[in-house]
PyMOL Python script that loads the backbone (N, CA, C, O; Angstrom):
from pymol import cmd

cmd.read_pdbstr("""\
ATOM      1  N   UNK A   1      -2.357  -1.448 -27.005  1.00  0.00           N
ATOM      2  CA  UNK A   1      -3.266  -1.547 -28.141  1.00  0.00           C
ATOM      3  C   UNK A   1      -3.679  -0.143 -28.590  1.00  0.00           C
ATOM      4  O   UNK A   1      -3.728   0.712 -27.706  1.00  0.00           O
ATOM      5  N   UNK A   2      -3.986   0.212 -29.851  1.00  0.00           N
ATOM      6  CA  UNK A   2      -3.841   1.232 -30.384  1.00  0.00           C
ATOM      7  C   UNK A   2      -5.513   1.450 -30.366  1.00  0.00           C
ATOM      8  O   UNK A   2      -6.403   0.637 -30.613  1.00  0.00           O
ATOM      9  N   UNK A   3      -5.580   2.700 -30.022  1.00  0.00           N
ATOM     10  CA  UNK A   3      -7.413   3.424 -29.872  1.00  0.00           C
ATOM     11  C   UNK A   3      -8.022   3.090 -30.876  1.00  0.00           C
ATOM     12  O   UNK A   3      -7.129   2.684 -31.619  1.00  0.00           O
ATOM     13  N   UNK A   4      -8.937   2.994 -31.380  1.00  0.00           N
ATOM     14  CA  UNK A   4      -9.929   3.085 -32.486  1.00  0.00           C
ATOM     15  C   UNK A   4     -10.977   3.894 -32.464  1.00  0.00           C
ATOM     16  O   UNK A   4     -11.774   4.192 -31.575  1.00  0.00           O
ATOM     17  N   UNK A   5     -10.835   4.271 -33.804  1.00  0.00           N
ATOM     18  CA  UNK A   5     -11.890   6.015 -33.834  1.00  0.00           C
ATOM     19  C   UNK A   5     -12.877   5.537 -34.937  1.00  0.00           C
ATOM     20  O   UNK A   5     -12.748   4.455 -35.509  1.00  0.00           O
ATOM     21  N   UNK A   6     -13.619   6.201 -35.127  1.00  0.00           N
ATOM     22  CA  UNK A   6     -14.738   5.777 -35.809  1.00  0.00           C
ATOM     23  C   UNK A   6     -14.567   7.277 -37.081  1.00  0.00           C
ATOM     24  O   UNK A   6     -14.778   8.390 -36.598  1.00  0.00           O
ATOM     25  N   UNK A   7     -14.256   7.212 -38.370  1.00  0.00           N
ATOM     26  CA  UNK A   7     -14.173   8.278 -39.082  1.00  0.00           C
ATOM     27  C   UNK A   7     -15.446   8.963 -40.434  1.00  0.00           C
ATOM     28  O   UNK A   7     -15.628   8.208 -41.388  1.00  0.00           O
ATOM     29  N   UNK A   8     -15.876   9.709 -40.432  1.00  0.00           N
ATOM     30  CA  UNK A   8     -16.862  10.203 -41.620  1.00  0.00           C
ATOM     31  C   UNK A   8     -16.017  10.824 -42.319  1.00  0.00           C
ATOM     32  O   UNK A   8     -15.126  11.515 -41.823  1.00  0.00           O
ATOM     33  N   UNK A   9     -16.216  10.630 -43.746  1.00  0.00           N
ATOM     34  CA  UNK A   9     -15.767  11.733 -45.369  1.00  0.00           C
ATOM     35  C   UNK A   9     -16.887  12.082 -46.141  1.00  0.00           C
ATOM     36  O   UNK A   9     -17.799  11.272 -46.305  1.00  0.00           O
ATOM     37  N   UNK A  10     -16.905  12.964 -46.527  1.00  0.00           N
ATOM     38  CA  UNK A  10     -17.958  13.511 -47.292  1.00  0.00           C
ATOM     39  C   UNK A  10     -17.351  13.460 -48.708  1.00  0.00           C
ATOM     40  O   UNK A  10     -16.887  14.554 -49.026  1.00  0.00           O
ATOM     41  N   UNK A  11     -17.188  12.270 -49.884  1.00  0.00           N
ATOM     42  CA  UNK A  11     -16.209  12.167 -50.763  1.00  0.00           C
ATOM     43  C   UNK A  11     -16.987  12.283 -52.110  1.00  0.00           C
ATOM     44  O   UNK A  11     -17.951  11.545 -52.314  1.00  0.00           O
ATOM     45  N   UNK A  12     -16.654  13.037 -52.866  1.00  0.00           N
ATOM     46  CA  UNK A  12     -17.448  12.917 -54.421  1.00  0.00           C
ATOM     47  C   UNK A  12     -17.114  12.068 -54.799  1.00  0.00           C
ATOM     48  O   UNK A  12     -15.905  11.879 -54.926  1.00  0.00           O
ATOM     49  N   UNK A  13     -18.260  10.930 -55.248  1.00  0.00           N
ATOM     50  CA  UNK A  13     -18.434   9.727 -55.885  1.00  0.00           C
ATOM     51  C   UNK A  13     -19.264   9.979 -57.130  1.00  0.00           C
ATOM     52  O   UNK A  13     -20.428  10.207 -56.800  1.00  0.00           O
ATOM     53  N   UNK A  14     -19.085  10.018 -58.423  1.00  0.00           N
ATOM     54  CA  UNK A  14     -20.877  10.149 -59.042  1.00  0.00           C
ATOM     55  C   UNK A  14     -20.834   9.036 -59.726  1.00  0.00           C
ATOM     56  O   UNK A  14     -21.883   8.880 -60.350  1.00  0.00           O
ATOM     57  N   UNK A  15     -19.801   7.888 -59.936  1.00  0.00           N
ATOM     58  CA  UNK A  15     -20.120   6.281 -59.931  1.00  0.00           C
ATOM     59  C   UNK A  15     -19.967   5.511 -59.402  1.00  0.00           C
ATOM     60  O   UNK A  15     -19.595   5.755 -58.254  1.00  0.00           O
ATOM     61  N   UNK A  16     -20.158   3.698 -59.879  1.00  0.00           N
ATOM     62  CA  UNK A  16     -19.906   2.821 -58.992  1.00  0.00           C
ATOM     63  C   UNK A  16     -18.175   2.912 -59.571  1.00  0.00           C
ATOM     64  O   UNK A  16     -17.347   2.776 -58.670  1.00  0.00           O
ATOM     65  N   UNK A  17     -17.846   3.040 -60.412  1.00  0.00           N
ATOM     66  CA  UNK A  17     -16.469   3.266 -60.445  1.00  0.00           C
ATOM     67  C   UNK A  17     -15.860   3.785 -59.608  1.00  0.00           C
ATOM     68  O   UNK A  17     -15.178   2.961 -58.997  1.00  0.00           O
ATOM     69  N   UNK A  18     -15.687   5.430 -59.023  1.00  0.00           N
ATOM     70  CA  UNK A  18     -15.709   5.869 -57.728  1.00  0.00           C
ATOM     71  C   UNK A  18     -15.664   5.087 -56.626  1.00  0.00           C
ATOM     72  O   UNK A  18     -14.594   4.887 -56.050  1.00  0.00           O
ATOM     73  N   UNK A  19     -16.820   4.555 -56.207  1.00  0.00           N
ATOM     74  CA  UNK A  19     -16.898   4.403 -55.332  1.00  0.00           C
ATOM     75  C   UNK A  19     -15.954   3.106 -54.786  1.00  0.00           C
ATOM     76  O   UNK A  19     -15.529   2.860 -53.657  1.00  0.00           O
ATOM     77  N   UNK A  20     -15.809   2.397 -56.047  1.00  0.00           N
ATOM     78  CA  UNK A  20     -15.286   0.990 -56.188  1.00  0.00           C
ATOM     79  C   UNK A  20     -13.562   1.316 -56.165  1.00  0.00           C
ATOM     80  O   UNK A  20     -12.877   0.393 -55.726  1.00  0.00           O
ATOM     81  N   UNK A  21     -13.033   2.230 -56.489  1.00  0.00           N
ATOM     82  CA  UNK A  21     -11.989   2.753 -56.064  1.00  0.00           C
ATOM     83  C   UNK A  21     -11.591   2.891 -54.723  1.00  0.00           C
ATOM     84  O   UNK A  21     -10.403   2.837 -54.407  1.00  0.00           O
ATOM     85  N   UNK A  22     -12.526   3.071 -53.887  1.00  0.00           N
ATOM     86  CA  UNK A  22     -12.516   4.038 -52.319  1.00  0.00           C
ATOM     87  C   UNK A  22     -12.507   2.346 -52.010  1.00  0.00           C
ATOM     88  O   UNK A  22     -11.474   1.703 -51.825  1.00  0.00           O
ATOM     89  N   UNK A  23     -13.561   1.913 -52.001  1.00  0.00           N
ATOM     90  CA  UNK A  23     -13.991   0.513 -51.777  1.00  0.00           C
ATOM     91  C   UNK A  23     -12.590  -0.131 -51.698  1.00  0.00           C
ATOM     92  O   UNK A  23     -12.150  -0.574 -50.636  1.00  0.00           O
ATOM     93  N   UNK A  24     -11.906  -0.167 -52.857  1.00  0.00           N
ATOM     94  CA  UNK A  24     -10.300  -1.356 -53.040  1.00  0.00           C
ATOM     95  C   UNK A  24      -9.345  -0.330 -52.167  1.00  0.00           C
ATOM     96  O   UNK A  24      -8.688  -0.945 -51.327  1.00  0.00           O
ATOM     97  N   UNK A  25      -9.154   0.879 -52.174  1.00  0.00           N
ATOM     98  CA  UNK A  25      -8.086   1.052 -51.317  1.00  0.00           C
ATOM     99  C   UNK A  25      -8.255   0.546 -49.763  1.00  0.00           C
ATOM    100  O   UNK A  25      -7.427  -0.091 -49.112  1.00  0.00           O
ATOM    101  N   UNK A  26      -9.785   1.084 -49.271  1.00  0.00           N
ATOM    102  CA  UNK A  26     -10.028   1.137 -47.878  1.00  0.00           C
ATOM    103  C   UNK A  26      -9.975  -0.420 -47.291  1.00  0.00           C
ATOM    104  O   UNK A  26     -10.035  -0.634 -46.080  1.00  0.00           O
ATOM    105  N   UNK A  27      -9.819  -1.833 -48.598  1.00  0.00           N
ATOM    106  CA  UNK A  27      -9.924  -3.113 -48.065  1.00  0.00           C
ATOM    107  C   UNK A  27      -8.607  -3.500 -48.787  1.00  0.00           C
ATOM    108  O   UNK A  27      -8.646  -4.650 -49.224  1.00  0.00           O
ATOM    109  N   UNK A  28      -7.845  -3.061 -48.944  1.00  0.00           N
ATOM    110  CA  UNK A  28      -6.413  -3.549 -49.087  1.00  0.00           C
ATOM    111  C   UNK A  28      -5.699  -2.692 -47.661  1.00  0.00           C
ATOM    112  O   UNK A  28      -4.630  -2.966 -47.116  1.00  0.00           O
ATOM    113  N   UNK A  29      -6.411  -1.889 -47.391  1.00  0.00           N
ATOM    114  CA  UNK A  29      -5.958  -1.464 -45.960  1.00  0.00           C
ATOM    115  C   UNK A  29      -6.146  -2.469 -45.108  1.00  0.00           C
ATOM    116  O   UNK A  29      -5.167  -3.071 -44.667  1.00  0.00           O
ATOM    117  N   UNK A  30      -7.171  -2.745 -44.814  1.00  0.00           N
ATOM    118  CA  UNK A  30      -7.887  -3.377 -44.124  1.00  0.00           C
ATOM    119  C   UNK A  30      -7.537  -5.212 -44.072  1.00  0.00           C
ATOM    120  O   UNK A  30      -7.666  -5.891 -43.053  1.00  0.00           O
ATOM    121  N   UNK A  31      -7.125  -5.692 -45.302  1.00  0.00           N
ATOM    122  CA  UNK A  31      -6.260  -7.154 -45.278  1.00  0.00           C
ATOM    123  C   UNK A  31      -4.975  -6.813 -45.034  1.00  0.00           C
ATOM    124  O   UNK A  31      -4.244  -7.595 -44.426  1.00  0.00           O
ATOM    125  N   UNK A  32      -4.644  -5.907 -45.363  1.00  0.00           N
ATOM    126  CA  UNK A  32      -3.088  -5.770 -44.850  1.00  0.00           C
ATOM    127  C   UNK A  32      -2.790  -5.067 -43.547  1.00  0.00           C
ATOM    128  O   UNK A  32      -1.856  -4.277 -43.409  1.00  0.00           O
ATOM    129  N   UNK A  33      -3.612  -5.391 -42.637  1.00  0.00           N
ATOM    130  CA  UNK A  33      -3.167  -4.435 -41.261  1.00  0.00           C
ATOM    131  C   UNK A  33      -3.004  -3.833 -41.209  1.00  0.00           C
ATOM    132  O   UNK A  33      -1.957  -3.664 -40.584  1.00  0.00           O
ATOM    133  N   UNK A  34      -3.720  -2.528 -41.749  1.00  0.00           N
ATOM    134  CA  UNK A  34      -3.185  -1.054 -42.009  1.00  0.00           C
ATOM    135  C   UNK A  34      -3.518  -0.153 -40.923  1.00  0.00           C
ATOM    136  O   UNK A  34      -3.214   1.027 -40.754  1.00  0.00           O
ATOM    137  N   UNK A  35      -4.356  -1.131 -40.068  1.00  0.00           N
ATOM    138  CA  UNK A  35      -5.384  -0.225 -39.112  1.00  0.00           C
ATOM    139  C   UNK A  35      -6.797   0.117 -39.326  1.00  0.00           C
ATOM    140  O   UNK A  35      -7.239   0.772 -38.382  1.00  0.00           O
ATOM    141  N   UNK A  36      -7.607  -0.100 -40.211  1.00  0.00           N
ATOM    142  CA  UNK A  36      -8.718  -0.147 -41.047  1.00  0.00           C
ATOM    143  C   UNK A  36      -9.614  -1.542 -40.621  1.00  0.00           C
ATOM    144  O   UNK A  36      -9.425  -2.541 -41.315  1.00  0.00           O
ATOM    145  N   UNK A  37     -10.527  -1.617 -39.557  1.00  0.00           N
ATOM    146  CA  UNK A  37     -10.868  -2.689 -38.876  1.00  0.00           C
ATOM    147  C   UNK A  37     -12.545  -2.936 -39.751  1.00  0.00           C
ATOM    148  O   UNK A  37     -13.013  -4.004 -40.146  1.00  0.00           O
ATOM    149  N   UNK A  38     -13.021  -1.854 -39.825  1.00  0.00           N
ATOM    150  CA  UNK A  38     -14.439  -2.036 -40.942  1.00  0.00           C
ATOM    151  C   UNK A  38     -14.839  -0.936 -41.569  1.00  0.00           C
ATOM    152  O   UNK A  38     -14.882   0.105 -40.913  1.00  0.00           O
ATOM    153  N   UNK A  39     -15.172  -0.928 -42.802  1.00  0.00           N
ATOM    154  CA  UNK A  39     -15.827   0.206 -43.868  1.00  0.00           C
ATOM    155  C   UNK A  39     -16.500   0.608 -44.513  1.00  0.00           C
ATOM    156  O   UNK A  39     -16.355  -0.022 -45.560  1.00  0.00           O
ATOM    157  N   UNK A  40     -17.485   1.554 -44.675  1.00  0.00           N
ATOM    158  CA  UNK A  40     -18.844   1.519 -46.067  1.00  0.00           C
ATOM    159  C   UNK A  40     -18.629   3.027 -46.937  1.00  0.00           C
ATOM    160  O   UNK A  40     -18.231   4.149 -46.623  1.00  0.00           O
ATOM    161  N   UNK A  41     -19.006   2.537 -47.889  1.00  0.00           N
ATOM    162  CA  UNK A  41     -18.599   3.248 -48.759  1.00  0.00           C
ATOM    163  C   UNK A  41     -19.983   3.050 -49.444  1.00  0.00           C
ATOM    164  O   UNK A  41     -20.416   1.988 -49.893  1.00  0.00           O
ATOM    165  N   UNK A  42     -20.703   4.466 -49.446  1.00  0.00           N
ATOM    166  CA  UNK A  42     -22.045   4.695 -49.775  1.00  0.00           C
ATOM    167  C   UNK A  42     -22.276   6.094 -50.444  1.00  0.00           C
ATOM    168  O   UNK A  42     -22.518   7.223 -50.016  1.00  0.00           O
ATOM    169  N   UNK A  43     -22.062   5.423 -51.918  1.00  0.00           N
ATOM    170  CA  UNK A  43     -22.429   6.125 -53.349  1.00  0.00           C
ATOM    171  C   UNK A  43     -23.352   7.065 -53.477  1.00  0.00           C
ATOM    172  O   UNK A  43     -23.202   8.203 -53.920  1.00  0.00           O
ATOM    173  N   UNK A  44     -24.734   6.334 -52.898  1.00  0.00           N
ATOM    174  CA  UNK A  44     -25.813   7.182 -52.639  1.00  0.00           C
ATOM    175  C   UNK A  44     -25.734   8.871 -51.692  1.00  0.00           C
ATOM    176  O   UNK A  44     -26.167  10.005 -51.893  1.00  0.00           O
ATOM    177  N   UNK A  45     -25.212   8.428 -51.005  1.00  0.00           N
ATOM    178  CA  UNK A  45     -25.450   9.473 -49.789  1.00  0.00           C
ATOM    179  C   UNK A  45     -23.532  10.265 -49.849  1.00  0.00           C
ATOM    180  O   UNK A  45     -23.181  11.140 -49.058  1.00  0.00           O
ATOM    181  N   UNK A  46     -22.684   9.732 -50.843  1.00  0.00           N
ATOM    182  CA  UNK A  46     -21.539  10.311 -51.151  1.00  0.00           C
ATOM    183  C   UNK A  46     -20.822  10.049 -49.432  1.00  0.00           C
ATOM    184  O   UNK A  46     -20.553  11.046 -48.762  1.00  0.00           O
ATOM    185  N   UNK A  47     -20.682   9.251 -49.112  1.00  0.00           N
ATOM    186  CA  UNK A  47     -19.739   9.058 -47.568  1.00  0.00           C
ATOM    187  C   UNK A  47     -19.174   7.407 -47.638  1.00  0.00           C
ATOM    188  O   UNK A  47     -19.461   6.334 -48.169  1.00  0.00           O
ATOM    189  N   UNK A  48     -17.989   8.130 -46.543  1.00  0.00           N
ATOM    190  CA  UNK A  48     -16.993   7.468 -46.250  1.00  0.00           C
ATOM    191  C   UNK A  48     -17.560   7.089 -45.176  1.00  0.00           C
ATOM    192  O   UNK A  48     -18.358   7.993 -44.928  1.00  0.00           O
ATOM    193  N   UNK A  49     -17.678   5.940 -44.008  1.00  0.00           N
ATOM    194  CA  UNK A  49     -17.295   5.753 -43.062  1.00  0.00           C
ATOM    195  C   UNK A  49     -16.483   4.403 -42.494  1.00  0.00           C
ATOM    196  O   UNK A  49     -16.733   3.223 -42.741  1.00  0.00           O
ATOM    197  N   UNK A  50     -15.358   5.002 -41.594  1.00  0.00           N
ATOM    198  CA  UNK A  50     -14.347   3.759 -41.290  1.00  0.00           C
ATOM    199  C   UNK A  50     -14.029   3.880 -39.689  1.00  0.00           C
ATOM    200  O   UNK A  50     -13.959   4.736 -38.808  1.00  0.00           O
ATOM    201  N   UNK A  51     -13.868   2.310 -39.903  1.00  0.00           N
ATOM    202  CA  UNK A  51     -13.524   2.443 -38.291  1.00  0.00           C
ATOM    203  C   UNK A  51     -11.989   2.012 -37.695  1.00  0.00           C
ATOM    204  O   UNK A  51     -11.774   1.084 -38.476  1.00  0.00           O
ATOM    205  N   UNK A  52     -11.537   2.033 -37.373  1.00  0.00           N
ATOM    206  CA  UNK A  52     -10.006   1.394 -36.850  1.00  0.00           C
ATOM    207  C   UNK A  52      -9.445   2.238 -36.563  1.00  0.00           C
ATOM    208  O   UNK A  52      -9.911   3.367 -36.714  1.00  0.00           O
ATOM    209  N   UNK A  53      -7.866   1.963 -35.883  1.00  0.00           N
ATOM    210  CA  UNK A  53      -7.214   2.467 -35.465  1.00  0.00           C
ATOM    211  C   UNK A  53      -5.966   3.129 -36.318  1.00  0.00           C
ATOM    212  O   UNK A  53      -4.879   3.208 -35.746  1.00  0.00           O
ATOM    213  N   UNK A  54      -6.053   3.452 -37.238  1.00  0.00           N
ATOM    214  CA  UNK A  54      -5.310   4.546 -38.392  1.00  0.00           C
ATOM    215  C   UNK A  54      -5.355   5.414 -38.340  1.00  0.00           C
ATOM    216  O   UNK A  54      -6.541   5.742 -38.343  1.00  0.00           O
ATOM    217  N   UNK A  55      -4.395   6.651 -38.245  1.00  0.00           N
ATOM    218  CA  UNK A  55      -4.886   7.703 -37.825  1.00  0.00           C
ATOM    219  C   UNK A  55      -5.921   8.769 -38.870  1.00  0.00           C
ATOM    220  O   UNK A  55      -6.292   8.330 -39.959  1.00  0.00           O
ATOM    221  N   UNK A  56      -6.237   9.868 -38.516  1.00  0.00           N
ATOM    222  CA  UNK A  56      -7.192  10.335 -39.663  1.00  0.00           C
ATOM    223  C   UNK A  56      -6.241  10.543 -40.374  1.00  0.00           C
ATOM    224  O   UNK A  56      -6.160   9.645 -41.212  1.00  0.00           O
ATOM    225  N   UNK A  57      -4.840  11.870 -40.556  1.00  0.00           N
ATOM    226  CA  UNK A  57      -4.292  11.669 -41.796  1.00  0.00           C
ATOM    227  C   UNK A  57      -3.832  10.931 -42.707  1.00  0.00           C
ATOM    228  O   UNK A  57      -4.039  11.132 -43.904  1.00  0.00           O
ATOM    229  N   UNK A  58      -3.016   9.802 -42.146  1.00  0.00           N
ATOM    230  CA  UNK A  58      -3.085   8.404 -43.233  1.00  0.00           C
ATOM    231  C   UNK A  58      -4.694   8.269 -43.980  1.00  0.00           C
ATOM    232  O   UNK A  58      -4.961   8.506 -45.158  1.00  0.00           O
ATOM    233  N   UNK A  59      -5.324   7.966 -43.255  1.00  0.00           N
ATOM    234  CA  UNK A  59      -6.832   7.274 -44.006  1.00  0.00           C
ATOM    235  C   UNK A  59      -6.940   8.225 -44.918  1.00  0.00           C
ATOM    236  O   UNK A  59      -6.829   7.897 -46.099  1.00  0.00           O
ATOM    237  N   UNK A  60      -7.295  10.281 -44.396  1.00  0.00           N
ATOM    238  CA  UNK A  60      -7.340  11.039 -45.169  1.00  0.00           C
ATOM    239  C   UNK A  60      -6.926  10.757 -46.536  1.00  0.00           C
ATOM    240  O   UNK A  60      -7.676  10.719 -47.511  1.00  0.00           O
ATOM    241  N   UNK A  61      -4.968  10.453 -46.518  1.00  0.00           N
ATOM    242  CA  UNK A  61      -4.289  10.455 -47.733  1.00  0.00           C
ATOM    243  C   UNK A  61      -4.400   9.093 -48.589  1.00  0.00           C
ATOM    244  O   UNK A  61      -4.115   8.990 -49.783  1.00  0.00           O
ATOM    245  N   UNK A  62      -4.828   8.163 -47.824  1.00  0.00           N
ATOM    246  CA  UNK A  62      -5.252   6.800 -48.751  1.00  0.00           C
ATOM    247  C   UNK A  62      -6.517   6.785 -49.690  1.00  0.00           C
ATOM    248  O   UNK A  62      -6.662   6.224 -50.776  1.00  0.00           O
ATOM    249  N   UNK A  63      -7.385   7.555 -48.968  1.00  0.00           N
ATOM    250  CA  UNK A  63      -8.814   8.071 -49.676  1.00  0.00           C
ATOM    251  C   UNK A  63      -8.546   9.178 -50.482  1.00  0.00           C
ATOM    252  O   UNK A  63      -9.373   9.267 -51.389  1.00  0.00           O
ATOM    253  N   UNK A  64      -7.659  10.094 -50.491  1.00  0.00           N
ATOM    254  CA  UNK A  64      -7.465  11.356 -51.715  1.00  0.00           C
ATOM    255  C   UNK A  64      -6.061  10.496 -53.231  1.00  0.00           C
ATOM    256  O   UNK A  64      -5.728  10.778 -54.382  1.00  0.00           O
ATOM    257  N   UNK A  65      -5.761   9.558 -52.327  1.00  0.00           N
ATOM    258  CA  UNK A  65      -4.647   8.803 -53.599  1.00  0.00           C
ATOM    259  C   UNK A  65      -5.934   8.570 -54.707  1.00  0.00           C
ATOM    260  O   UNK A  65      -5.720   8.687 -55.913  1.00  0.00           O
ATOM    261  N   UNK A  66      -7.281   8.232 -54.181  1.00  0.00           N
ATOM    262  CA  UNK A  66      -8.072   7.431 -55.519  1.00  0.00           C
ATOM    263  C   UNK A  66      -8.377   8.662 -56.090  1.00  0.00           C
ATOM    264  O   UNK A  66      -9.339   8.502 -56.842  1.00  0.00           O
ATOM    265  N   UNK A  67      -7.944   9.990 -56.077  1.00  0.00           N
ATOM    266  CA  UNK A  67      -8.199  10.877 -57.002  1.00  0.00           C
ATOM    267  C   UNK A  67      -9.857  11.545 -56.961  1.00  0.00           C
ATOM    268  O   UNK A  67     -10.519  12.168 -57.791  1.00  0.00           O
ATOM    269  N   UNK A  68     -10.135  11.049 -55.516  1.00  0.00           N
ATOM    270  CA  UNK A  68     -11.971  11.568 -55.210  1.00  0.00           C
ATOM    271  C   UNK A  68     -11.460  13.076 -54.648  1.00  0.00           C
ATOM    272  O   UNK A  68     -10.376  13.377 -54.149  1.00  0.00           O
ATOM    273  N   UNK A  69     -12.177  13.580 -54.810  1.00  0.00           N
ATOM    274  CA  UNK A  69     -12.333  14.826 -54.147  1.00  0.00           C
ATOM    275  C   UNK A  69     -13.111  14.452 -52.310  1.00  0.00           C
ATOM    276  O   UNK A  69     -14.175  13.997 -51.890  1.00  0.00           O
ATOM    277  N   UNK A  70     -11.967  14.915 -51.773  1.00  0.00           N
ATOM    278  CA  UNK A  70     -12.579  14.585 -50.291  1.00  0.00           C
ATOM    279  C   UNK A  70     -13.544  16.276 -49.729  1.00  0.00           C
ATOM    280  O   UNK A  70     -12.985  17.332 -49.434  1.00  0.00           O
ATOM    281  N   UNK A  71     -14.452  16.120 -49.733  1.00  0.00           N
ATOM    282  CA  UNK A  71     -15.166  17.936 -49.427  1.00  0.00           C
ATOM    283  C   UNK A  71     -15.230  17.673 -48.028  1.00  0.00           C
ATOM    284  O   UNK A  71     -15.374  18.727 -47.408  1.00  0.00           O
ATOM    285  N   UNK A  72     -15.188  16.835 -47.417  1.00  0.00           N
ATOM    286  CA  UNK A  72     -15.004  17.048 -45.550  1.00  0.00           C
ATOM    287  C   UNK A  72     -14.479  15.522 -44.852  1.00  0.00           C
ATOM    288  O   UNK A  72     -14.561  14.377 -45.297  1.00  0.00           O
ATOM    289  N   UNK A  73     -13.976  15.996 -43.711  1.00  0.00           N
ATOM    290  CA  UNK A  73     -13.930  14.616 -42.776  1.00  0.00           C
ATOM    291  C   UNK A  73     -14.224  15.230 -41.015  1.00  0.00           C
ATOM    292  O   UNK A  73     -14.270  16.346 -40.497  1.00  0.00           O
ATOM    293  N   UNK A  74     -14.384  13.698 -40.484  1.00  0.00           N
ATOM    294  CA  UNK A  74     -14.660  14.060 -39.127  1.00  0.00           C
ATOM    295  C   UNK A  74     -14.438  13.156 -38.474  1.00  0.00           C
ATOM    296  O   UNK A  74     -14.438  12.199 -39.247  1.00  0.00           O
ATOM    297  N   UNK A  75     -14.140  12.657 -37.019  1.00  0.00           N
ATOM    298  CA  UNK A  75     -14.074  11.867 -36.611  1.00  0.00           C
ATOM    299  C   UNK A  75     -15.189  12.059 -35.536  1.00  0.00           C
ATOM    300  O   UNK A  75     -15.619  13.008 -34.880  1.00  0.00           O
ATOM    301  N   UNK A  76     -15.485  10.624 -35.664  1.00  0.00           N
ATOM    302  CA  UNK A  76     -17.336  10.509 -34.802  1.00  0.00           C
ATOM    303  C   UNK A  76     -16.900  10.016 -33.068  1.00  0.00           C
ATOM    304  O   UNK A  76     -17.311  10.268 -31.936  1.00  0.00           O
ATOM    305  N   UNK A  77     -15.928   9.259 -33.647  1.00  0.00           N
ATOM    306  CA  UNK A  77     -15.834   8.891 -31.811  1.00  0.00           C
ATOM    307  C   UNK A  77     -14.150   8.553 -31.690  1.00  0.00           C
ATOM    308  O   UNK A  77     -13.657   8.254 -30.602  1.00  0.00           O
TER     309      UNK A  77
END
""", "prot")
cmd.dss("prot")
cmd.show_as("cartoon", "prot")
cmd.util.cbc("prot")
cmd.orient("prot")
């Protein structure tokens, strides 16, 4: 069984459009077994956080396809 990490992005959002972008990629991951087990995507405070077993660069490049500017990532655990 594959590890699961817990990931933070620090992503420029300045709408719900934005954010609703991040939102549909990170849950078409996530129905399609991508490795993407749960996600929030919080406009307010401009962050990513996801949990599953995907590695960070995939997630990285699934979250920069919506054309957000990613200004940081990290993995929490």
């Amino acid at each position: 069984m594959a590890e699961v990490h817990k990931y933070k992005f620090d992503v420029k959002m300045t709408c719900g459009g934005c954010s609703g972008a991040v939102t549909r990629v990170l849950n078409k991951a996530k129905t399609e077994n991508q490795g993407v087990d749960e996600f929030e995507v919080s406009l307010e405070k401009q962050e990513v956080l996801v949990t599953g077993s995907i590695p960070y660069d995939e997630l990285l490049a699934k979250i920069q396809k919506t054309g957000k500017e990613v200004r940081s990532g990290s993995t929490l655990e």
